[in-house]
mmCIF file of the N, C-alpha and C atoms, coordinates in Angstrom:
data_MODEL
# 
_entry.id   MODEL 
# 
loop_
_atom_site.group_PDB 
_atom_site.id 
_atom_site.type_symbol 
_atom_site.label_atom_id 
_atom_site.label_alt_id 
_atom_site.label_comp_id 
_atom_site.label_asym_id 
_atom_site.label_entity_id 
_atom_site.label_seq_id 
_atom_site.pdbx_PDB_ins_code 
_atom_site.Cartn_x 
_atom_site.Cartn_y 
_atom_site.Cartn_z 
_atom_site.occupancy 
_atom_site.B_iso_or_equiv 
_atom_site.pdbx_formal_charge 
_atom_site.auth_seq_id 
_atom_site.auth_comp_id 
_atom_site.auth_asym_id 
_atom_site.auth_atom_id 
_atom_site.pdbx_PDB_model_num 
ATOM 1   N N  . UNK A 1 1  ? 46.710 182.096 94.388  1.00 0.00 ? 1  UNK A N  1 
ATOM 2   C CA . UNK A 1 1  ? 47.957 182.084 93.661  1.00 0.00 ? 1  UNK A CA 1 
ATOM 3   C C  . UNK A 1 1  ? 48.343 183.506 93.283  1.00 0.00 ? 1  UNK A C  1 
ATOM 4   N N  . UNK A 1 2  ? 49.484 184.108 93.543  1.00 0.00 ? 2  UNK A N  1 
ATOM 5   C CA . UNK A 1 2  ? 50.464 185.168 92.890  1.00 0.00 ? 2  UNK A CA 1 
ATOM 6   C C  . UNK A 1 2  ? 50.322 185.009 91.368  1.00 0.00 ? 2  UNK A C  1 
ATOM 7   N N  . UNK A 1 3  ? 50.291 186.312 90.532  1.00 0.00 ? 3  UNK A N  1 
ATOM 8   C CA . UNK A 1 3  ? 50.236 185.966 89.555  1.00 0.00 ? 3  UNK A CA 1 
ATOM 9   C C  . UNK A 1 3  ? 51.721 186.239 89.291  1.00 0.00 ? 3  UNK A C  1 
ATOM 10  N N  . UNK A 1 4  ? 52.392 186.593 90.108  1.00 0.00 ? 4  UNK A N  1 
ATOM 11  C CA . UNK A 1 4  ? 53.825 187.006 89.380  1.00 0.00 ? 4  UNK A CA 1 
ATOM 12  C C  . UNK A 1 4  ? 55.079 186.150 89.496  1.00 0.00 ? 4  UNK A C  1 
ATOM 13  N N  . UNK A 1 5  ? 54.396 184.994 90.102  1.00 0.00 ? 5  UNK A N  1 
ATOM 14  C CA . UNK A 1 5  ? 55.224 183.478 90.470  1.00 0.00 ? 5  UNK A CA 1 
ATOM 15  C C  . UNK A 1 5  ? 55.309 182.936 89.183  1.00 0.00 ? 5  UNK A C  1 
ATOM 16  N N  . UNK A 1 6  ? 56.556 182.130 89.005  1.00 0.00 ? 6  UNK A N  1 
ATOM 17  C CA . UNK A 1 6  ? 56.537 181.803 88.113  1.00 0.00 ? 6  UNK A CA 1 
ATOM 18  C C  . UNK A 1 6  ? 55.552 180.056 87.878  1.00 0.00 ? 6  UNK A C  1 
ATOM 19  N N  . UNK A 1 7  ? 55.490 180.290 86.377  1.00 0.00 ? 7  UNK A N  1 
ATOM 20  C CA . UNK A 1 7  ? 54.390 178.917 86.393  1.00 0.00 ? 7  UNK A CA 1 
ATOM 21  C C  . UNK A 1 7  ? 54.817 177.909 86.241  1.00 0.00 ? 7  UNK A C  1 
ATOM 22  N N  . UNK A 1 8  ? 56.221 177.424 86.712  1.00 0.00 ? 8  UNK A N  1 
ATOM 23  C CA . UNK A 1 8  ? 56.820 176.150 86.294  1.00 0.00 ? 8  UNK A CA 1 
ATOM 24  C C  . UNK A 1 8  ? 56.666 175.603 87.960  1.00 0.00 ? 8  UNK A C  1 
ATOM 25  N N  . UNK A 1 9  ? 55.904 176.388 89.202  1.00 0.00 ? 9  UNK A N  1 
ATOM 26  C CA . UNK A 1 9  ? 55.848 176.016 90.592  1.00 0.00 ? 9  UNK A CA 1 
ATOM 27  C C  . UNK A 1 9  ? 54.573 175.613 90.172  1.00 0.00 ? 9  UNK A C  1 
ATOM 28  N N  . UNK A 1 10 ? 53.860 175.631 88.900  1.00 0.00 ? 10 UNK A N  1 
ATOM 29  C CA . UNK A 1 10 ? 52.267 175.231 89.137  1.00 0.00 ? 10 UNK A CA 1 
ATOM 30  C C  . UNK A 1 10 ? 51.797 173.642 89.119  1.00 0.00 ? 10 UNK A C  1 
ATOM 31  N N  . UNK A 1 11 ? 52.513 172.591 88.166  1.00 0.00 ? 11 UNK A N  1 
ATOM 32  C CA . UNK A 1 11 ? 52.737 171.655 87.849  1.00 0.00 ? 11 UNK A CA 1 
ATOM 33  C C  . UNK A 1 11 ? 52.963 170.986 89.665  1.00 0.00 ? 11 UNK A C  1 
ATOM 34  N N  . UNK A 1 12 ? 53.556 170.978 89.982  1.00 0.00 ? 12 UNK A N  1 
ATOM 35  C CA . UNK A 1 12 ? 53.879 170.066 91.853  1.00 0.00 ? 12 UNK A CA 1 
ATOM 36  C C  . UNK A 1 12 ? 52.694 170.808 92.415  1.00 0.00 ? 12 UNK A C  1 
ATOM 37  N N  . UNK A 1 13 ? 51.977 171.969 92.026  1.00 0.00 ? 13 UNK A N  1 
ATOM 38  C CA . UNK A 1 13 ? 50.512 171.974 93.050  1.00 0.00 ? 13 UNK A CA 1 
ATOM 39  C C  . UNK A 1 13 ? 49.661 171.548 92.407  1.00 0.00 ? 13 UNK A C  1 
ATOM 40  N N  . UNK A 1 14 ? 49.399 171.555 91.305  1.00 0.00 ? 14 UNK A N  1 
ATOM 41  C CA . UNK A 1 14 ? 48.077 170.711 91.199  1.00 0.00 ? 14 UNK A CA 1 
ATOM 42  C C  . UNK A 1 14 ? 47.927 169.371 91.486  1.00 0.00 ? 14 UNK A C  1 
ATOM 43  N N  . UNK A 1 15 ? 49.574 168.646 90.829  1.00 0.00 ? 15 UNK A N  1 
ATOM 44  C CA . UNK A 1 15 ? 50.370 167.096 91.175  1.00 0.00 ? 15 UNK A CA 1 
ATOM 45  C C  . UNK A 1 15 ? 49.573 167.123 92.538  1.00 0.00 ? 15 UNK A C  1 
ATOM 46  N N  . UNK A 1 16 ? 50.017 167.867 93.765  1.00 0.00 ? 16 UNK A N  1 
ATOM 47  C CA . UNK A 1 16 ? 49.299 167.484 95.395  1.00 0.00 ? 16 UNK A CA 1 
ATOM 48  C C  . UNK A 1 16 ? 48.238 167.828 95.593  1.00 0.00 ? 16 UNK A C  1 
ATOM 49  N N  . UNK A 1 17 ? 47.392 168.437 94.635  1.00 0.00 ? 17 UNK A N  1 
ATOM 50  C CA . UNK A 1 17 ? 46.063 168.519 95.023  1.00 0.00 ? 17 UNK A CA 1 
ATOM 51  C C  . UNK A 1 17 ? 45.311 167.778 94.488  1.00 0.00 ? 17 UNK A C  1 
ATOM 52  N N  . UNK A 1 18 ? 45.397 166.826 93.415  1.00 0.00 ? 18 UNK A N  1 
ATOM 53  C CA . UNK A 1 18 ? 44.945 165.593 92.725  1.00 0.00 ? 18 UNK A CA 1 
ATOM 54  C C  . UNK A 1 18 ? 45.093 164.672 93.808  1.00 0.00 ? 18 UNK A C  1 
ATOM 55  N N  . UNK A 1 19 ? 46.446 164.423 94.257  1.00 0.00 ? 19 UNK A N  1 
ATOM 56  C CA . UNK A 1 19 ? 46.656 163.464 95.259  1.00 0.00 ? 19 UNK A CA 1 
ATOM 57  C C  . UNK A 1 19 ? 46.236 163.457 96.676  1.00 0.00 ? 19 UNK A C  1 
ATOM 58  N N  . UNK A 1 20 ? 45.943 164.566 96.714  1.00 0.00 ? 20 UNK A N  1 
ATOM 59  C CA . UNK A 1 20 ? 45.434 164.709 98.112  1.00 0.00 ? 20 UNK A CA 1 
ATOM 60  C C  . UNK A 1 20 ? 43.540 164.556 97.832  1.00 0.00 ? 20 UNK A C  1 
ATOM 61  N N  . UNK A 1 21 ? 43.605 164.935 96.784  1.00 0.00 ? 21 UNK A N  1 
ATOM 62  C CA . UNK A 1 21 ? 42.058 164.667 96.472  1.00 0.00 ? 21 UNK A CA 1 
ATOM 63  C C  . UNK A 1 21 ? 41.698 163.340 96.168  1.00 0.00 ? 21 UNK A C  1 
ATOM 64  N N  . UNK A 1 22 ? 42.066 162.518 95.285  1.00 0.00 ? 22 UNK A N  1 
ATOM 65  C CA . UNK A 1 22 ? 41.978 160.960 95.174  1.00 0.00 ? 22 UNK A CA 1 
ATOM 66  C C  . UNK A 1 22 ? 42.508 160.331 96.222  1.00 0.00 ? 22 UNK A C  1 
ATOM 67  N N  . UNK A 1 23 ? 43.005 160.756 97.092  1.00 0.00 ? 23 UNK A N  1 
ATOM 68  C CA . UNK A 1 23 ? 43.704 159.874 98.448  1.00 0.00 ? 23 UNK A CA 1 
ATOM 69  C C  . UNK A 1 23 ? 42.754 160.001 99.543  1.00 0.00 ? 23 UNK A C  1 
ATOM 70  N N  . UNK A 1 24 ? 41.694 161.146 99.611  1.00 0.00 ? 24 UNK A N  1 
ATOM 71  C CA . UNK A 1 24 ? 40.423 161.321 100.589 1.00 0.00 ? 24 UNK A CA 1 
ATOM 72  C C  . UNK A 1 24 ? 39.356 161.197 100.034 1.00 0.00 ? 24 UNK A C  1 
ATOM 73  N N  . UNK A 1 25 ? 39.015 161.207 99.269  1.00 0.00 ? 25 UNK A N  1 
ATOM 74  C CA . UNK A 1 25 ? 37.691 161.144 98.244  1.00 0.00 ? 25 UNK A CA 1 
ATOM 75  C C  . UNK A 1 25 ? 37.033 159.291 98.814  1.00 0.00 ? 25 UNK A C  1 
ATOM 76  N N  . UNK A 1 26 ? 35.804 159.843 98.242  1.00 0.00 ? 26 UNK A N  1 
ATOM 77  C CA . UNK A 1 26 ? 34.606 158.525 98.937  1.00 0.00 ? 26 UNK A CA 1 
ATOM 78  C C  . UNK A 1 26 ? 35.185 157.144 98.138  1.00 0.00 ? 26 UNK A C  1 
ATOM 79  N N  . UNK A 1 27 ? 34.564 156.207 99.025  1.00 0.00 ? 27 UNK A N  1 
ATOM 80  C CA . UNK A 1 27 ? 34.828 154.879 97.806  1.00 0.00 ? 27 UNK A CA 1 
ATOM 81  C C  . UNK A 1 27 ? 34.442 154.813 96.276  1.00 0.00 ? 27 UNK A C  1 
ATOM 82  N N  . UNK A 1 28 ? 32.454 155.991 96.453  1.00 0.00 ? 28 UNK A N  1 
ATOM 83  C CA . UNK A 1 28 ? 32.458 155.819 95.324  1.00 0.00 ? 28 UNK A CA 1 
ATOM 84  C C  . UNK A 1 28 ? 33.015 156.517 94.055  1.00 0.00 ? 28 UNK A C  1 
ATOM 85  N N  . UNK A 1 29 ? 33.963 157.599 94.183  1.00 0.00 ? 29 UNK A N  1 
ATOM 86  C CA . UNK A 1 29 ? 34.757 158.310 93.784  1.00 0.00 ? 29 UNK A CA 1 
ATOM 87  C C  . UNK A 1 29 ? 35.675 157.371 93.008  1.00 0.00 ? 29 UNK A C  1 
ATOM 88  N N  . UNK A 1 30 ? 36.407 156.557 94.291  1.00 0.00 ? 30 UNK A N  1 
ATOM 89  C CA . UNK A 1 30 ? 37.389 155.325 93.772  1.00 0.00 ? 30 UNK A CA 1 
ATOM 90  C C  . UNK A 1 30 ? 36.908 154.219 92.974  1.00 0.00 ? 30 UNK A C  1 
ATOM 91  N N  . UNK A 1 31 ? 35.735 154.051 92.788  1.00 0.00 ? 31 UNK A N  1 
ATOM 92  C CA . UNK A 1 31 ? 34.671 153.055 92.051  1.00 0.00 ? 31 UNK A CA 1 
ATOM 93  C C  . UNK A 1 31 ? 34.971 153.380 90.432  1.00 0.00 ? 31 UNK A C  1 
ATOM 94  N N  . UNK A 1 32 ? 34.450 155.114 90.430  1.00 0.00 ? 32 UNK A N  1 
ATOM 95  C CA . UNK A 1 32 ? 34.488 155.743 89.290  1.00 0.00 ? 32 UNK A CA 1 
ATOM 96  C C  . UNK A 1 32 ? 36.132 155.803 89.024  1.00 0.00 ? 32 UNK A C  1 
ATOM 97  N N  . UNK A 1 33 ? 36.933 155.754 89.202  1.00 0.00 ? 33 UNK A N  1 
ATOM 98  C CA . UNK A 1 33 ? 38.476 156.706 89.206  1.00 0.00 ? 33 UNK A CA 1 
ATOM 99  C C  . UNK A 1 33 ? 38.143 154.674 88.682  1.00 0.00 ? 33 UNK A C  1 
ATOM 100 N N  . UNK A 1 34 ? 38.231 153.830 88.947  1.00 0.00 ? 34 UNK A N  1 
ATOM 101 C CA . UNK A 1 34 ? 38.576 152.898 88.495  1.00 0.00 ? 34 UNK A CA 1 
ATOM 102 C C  . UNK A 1 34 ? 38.421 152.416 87.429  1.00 0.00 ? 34 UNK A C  1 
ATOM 103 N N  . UNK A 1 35 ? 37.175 152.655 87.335  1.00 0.00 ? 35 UNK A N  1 
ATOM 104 C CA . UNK A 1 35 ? 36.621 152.684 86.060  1.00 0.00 ? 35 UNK A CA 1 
ATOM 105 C C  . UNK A 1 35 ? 36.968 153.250 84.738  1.00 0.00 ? 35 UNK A C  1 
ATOM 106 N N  . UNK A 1 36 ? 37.421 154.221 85.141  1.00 0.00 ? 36 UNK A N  1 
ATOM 107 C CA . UNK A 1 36 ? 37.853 155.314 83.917  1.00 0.00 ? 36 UNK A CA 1 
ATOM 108 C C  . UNK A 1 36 ? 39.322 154.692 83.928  1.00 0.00 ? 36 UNK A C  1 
ATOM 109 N N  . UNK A 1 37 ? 39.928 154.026 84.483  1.00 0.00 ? 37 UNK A N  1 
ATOM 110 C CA . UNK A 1 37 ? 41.152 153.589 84.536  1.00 0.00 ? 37 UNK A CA 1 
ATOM 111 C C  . UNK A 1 37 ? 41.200 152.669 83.606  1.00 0.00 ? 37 UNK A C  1 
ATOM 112 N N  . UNK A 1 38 ? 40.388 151.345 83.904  1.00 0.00 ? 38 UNK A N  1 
ATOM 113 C CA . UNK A 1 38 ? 40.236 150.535 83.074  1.00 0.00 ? 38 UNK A CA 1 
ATOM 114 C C  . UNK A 1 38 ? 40.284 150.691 81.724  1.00 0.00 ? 38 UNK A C  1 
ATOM 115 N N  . UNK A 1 39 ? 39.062 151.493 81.263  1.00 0.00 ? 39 UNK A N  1 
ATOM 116 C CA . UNK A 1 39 ? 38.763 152.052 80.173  1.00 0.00 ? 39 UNK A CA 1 
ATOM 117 C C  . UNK A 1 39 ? 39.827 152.302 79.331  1.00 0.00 ? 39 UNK A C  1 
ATOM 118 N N  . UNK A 1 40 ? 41.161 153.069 80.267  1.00 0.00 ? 40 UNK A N  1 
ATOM 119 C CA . UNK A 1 40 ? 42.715 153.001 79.701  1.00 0.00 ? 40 UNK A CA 1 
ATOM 120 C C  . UNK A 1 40 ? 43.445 152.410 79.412  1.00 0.00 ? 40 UNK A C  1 
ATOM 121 N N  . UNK A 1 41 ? 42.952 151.091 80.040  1.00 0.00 ? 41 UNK A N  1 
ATOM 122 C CA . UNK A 1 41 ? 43.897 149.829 80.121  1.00 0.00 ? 41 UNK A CA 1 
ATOM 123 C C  . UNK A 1 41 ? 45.224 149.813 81.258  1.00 0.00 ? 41 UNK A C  1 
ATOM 124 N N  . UNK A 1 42 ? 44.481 150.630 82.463  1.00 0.00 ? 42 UNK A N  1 
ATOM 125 C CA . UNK A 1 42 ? 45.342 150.807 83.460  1.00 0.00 ? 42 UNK A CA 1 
ATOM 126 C C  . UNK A 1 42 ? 44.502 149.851 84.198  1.00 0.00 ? 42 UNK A C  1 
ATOM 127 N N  . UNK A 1 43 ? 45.425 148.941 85.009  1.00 0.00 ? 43 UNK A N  1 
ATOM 128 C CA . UNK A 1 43 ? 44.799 148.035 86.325  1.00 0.00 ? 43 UNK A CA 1 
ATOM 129 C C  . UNK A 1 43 ? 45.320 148.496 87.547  1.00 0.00 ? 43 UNK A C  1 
ATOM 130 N N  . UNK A 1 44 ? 45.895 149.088 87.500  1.00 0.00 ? 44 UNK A N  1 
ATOM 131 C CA . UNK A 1 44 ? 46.557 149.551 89.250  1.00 0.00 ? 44 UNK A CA 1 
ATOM 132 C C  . UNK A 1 44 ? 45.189 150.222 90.086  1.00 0.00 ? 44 UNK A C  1 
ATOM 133 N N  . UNK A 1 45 ? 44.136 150.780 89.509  1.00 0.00 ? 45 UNK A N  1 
ATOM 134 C CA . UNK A 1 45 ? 43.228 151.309 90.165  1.00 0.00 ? 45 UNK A CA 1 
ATOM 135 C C  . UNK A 1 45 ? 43.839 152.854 90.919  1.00 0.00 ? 45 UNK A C  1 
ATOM 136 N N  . UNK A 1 46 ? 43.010 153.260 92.144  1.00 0.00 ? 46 UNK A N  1 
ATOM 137 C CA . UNK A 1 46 ? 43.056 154.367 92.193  1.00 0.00 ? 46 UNK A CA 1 
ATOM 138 C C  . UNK A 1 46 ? 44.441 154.717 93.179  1.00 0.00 ? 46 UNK A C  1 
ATOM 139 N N  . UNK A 1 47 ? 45.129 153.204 93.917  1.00 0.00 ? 47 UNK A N  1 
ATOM 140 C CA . UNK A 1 47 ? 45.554 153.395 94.645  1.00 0.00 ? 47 UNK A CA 1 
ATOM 141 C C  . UNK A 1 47 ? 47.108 153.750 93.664  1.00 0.00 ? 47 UNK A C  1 
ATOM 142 N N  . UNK A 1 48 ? 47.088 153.217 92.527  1.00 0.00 ? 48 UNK A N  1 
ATOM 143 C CA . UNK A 1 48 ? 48.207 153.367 91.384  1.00 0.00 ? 48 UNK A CA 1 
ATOM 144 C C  . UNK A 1 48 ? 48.441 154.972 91.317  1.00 0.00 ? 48 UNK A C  1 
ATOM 145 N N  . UNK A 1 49 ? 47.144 155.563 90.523  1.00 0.00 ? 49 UNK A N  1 
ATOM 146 C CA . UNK A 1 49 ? 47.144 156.823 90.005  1.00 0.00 ? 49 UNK A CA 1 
ATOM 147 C C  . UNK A 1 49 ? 47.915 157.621 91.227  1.00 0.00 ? 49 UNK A C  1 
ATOM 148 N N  . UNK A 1 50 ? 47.570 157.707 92.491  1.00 0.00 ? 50 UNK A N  1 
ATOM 149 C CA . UNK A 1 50 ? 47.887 158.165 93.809  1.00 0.00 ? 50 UNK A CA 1 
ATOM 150 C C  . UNK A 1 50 ? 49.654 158.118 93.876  1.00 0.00 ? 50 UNK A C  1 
ATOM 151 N N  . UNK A 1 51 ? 49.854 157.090 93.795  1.00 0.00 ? 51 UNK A N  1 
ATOM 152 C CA . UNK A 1 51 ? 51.412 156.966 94.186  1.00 0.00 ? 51 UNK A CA 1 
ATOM 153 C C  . UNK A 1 51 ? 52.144 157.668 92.931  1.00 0.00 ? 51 UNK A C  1 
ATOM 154 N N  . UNK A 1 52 ? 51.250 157.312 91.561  1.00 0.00 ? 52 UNK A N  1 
ATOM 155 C CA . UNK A 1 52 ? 51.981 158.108 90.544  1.00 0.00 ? 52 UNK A CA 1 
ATOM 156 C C  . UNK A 1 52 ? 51.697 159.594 90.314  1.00 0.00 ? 52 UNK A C  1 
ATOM 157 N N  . UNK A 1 53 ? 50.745 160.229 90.907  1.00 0.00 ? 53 UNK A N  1 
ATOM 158 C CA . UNK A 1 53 ? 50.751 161.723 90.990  1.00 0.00 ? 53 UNK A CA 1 
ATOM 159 C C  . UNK A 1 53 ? 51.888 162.006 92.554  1.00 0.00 ? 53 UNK A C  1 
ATOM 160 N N  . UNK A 1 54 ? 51.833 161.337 93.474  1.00 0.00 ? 54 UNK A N  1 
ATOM 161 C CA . UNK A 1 54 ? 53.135 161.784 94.182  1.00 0.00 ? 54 UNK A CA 1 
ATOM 162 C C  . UNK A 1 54 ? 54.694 161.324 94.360  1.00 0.00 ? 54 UNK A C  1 
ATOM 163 N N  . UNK A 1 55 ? 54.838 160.788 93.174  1.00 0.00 ? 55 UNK A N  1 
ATOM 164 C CA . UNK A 1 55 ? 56.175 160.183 92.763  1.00 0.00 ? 55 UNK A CA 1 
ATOM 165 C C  . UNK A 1 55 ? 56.447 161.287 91.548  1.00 0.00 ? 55 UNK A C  1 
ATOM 166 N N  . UNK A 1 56 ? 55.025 161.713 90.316  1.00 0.00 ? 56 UNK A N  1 
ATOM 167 C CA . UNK A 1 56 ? 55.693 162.623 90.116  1.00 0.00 ? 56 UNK A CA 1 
ATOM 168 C C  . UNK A 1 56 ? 56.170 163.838 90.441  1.00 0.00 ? 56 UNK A C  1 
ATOM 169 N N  . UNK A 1 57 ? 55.110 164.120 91.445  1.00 0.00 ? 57 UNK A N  1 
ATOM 170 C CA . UNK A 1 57 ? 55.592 165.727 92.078  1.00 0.00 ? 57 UNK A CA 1 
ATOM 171 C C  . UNK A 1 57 ? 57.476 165.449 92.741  1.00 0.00 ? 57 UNK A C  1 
ATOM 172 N N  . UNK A 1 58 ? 57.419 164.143 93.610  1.00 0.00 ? 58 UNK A N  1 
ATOM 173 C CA . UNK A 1 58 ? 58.505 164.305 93.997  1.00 0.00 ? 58 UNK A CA 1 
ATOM 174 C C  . UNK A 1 58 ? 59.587 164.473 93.038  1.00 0.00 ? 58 UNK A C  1 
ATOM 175 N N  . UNK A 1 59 ? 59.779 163.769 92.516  1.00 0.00 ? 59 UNK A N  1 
ATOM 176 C CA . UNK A 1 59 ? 60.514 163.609 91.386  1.00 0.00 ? 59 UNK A CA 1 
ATOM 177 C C  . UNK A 1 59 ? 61.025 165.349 90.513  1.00 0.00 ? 59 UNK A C  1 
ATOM 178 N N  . UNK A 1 60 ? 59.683 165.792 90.633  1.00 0.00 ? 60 UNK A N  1 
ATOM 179 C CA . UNK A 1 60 ? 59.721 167.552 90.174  1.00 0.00 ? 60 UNK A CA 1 
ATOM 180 C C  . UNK A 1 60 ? 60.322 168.224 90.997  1.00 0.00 ? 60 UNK A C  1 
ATOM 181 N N  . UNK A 1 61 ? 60.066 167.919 92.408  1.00 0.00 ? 61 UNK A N  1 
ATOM 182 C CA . UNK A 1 61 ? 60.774 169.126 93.407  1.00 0.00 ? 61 UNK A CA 1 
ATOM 183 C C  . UNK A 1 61 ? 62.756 168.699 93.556  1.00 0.00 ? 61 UNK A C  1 
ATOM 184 N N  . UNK A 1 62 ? 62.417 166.971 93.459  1.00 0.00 ? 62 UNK A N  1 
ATOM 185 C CA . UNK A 1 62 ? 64.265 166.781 93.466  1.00 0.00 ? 62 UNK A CA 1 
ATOM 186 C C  . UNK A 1 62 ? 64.518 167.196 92.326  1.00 0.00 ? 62 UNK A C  1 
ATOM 187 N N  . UNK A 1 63 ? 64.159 166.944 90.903  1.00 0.00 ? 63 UNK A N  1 
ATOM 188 C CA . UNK A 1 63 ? 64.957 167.175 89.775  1.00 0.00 ? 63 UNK A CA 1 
ATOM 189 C C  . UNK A 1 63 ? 65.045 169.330 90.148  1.00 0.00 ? 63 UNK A C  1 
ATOM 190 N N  . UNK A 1 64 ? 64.438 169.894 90.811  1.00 0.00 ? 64 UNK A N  1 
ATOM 191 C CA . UNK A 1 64 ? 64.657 171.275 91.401  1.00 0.00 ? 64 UNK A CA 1 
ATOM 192 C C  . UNK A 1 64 ? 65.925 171.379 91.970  1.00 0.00 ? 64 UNK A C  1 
ATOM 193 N N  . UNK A 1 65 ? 65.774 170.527 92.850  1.00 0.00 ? 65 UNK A N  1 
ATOM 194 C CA . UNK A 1 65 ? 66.995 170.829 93.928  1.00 0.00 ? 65 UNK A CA 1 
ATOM 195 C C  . UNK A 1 65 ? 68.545 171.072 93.332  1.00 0.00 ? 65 UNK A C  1 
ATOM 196 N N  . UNK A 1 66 ? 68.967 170.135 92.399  1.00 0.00 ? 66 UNK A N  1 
ATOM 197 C CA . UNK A 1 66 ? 70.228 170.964 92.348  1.00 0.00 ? 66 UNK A CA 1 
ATOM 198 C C  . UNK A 1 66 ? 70.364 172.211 91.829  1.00 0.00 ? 66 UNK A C  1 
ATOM 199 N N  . UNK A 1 67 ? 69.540 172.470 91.036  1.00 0.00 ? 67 UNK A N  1 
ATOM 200 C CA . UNK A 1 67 ? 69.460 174.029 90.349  1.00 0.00 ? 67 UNK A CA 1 
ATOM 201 C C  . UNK A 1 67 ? 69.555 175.049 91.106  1.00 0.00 ? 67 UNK A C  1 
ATOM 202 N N  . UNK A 1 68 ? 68.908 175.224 92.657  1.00 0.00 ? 68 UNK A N  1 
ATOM 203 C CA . UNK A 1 68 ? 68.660 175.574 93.506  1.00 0.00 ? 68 UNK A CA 1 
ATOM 204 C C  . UNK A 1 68 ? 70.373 175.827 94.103  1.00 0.00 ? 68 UNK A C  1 
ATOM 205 N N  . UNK A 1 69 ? 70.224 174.236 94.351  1.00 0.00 ? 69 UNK A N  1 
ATOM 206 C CA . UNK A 1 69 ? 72.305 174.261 95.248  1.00 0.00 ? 69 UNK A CA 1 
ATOM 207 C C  . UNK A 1 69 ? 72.877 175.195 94.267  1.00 0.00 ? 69 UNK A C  1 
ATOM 208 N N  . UNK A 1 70 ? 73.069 174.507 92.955  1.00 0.00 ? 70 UNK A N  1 
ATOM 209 C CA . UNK A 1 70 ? 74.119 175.433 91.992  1.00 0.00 ? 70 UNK A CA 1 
ATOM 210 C C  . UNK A 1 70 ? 73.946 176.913 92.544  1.00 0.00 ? 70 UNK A C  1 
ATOM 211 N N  . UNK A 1 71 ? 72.598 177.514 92.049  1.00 0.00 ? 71 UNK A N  1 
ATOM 212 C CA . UNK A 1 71 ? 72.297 178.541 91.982  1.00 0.00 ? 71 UNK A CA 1 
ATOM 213 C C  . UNK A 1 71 ? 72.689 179.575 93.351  1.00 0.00 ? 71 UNK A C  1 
ATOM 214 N N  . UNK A 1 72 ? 72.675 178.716 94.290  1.00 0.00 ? 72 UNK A N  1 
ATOM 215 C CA . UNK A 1 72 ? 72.869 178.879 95.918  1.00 0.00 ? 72 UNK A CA 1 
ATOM 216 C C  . UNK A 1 72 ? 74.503 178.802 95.535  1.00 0.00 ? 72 UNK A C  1 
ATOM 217 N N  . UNK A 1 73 ? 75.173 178.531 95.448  1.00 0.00 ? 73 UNK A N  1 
ATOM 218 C CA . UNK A 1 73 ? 76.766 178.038 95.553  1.00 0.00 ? 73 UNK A CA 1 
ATOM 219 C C  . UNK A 1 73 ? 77.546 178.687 94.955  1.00 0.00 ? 73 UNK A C  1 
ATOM 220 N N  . UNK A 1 74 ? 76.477 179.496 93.023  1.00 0.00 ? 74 UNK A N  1 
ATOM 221 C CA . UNK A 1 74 ? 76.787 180.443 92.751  1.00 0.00 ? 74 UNK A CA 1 
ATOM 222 C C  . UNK A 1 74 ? 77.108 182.068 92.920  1.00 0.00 ? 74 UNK A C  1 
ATOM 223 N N  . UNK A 1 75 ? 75.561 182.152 93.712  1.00 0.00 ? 75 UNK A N  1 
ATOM 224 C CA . UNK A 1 75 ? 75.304 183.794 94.508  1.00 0.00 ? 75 UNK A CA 1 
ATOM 225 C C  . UNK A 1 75 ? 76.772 183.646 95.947  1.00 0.00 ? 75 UNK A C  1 
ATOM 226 N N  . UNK A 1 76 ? 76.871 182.491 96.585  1.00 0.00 ? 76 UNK A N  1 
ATOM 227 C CA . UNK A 1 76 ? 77.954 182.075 97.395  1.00 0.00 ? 76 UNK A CA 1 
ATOM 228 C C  . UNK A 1 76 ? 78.987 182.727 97.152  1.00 0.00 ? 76 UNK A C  1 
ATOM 229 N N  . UNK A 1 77 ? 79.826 182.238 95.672  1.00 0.00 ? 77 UNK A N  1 
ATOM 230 C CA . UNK A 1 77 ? 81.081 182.727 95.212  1.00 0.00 ? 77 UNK A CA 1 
ATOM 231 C C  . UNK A 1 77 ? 81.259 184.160 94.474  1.00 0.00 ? 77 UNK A C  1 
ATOM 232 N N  . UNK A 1 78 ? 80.079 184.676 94.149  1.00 0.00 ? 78 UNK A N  1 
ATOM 233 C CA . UNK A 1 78 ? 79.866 186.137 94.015  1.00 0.00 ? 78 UNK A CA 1 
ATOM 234 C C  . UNK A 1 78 ? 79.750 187.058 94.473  1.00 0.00 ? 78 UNK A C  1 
ATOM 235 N N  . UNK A 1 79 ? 79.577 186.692 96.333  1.00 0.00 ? 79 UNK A N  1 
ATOM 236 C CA . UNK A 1 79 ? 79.159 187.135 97.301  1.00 0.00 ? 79 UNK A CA 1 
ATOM 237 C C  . UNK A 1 79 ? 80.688 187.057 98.232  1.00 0.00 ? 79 UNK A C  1 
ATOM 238 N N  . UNK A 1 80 ? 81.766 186.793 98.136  1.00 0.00 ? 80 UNK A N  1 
ATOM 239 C CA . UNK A 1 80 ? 82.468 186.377 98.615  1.00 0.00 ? 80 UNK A CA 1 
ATOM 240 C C  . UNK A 1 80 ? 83.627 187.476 98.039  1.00 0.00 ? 80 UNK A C  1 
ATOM 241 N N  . UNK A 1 81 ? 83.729 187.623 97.440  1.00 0.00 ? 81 UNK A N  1 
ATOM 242 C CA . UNK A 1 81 ? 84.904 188.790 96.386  1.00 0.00 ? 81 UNK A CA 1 
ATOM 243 C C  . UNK A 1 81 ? 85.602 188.452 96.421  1.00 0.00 ? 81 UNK A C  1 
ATOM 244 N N  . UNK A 1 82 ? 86.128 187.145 95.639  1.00 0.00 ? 82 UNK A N  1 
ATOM 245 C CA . UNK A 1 82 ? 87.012 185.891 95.601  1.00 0.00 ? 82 UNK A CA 1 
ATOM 246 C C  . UNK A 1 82 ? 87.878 186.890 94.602  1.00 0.00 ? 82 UNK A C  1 
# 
């Protein structure tokens, strides 16, 4: 990692490296991940946690995107010598 990136890009990488890690990890990994779930009073198990660490990343990179367009649409009309 850059240290001069900003840290609001850090949140969607760890989000895919959880998910990519509980999505390959052994059964008995998923045994334990279940377990500790329970304990929460979560029943979806491990295949839950999975879809909800990459629903939230997605969710992070769209709620990005228009900021991005604006920001893009802005430098656009500044760039233009309207």
């Amino acid at each position: 990692m850059d240290p001069s990136e900003p840290h609001d890009d850090l949140l969607p990488t760890i989000l895919s490296i959880c998910e990519d890690f509980f999505a390959h990890t052994s059964p008995a990994v998923h045994r334990e991940l279940d377990t500790l779930l329970k304990a929460r009073a979560i029943s979806g198990g491990p295949g839950w946690l999975i879809d909800m660490l990459a629903l939230t990343r997605l969710r992070l990179q769209n709620a990005d995107e228009p900021a991005r367009t604006m920001a893009a649409d802005q430098s656009a009309v500044k760039t233009r010598g309207d």
